[in-house]
N, C-alpha and C positions, 0 to 999 in steps of 0.2 A: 740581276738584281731585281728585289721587288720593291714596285712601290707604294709606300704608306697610304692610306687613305684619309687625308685632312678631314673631311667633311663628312663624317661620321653621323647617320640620326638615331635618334631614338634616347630614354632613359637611362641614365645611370642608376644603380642598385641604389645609391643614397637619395636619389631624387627620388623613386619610385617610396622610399621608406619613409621621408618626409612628406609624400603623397596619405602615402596610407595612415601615417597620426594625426593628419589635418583632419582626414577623413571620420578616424576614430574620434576627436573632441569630436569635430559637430556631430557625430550621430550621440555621443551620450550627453552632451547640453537638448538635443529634442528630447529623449528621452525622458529626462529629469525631469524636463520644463514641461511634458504630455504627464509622468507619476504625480508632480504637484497640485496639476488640473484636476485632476483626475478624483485627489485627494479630497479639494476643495469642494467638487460637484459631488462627490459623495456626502462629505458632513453635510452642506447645502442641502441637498434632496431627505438626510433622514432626519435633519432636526424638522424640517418642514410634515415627515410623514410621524413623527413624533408627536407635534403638535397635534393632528389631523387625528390622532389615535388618543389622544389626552382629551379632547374636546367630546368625541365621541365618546369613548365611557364615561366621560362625566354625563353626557344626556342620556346614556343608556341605563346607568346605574343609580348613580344618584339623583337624578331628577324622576325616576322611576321610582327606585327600590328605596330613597333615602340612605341609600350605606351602597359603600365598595368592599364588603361581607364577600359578595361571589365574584366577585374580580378574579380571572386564573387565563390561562392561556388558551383554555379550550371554551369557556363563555365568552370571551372577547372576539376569536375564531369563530364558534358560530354565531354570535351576533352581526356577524359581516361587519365587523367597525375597522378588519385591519386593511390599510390600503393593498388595492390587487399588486401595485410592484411587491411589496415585501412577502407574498406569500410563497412560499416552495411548497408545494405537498403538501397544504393545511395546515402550515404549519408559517410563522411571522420569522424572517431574518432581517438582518442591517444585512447593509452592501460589505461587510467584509466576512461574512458566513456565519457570522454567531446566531443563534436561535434567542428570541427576543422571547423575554417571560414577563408575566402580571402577578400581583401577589396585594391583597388588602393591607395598608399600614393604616397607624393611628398616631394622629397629630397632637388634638386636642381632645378628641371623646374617639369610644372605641369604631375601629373602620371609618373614618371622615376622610381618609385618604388611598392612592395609592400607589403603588411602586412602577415605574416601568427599565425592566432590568437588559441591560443591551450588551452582551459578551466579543471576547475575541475581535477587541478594537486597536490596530497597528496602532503605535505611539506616536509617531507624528499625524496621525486623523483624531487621536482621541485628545491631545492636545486641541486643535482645530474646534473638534466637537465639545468638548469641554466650556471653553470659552466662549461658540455659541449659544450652548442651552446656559449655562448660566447669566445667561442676561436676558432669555424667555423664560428660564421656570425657576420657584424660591427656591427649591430644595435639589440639590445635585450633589454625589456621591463618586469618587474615583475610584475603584479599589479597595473603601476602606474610608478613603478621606473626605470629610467633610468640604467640600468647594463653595457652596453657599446655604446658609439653610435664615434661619428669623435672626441670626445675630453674627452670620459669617458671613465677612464682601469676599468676593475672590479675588484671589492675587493669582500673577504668572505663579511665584513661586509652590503656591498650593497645588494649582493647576500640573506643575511643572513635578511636582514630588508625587501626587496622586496618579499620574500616566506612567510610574517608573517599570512598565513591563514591554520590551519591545515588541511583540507582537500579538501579547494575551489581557487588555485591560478591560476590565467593567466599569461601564457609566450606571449607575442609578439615579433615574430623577424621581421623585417624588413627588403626586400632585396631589393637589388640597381642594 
């Protein structure tokens, strides 16, 4: 006869399986909670280089030249006004790879203003970002929609209809 062996060590196949989905939530709760971060210091760092690029062609153009007439991407470029993080090959990006363009608009009288156009914004940063610039600059643009300009407040839900591309949205803001 043989005998049994009571005191058995080691794992059962269902312990070890309950091992490994403990395992899996916490590695995708870091995850998530490191892509949210992530999210957040990105809009953070470009509305900031945003500003820093808004201020500068206003002293470069319009306190110079009186008109944002030659506002474009490559006098902005060489006038050294875009911050050194956003540059790739002479060339201005947002953190999420879109190529950031300049273009003269008109407010009030011709050229008084203008455009800074930022592409290829995931939808939950361009929500984020959205809601930032619109309470530093009058004039912000989703895709289309109007977010604030002299007689629009912004709502979630503008904000929220204006971001509706998941991976591909354009901010425009507008400066005066």
């Amino acid at each position: 006869m043989r005998k049994q062996v009571k005191n058995q060590k080691g794992l059962t196949l269902i312990e070890l399986m309950v091992g490994i989905v403990a395992i899996s939530v916490l590695v995708y709760m870091i995850l998530s909670g490191y892509q949210r971060f992530q999210v957040r210091s990105n809009v953070k760092n470009h509305v900031q280089d945003l500003i820093e690029l808004a201020t500068g062609i206003e002293d470069a153009f319009m306190k110079v030249e009186s008109s944002y007439a030659n506002v474009s991407q490559a006098n902005v470029v060489n006038a050294k006004l875009v911050p050194s993080t956003m540059l790739r090959a002479g060339v201005p990006y947002n953190p999420w790879g879109g190529a950031i363009d300049f273009q003269p608009n008109t407010i009030n009288n011709a050229n008084d203003a203008f455009d800074i156009i930022t592409p290829n914004i995931p939808q939950d940063a361009c929500v984020r970002l959205t809601e930032r610039l619109a309470k530093t600059f009058r004039f912000v643009d989703v895709n289309g929609t109007v977010i604030r300009d002299l007689t629009t407040t912004p709502t979630n839900n503008a904000i929220q209809t204006g971001c509706n591309s998941p991976n591909s949205n354009t901010v425009t803001v507008t400066y005066q």
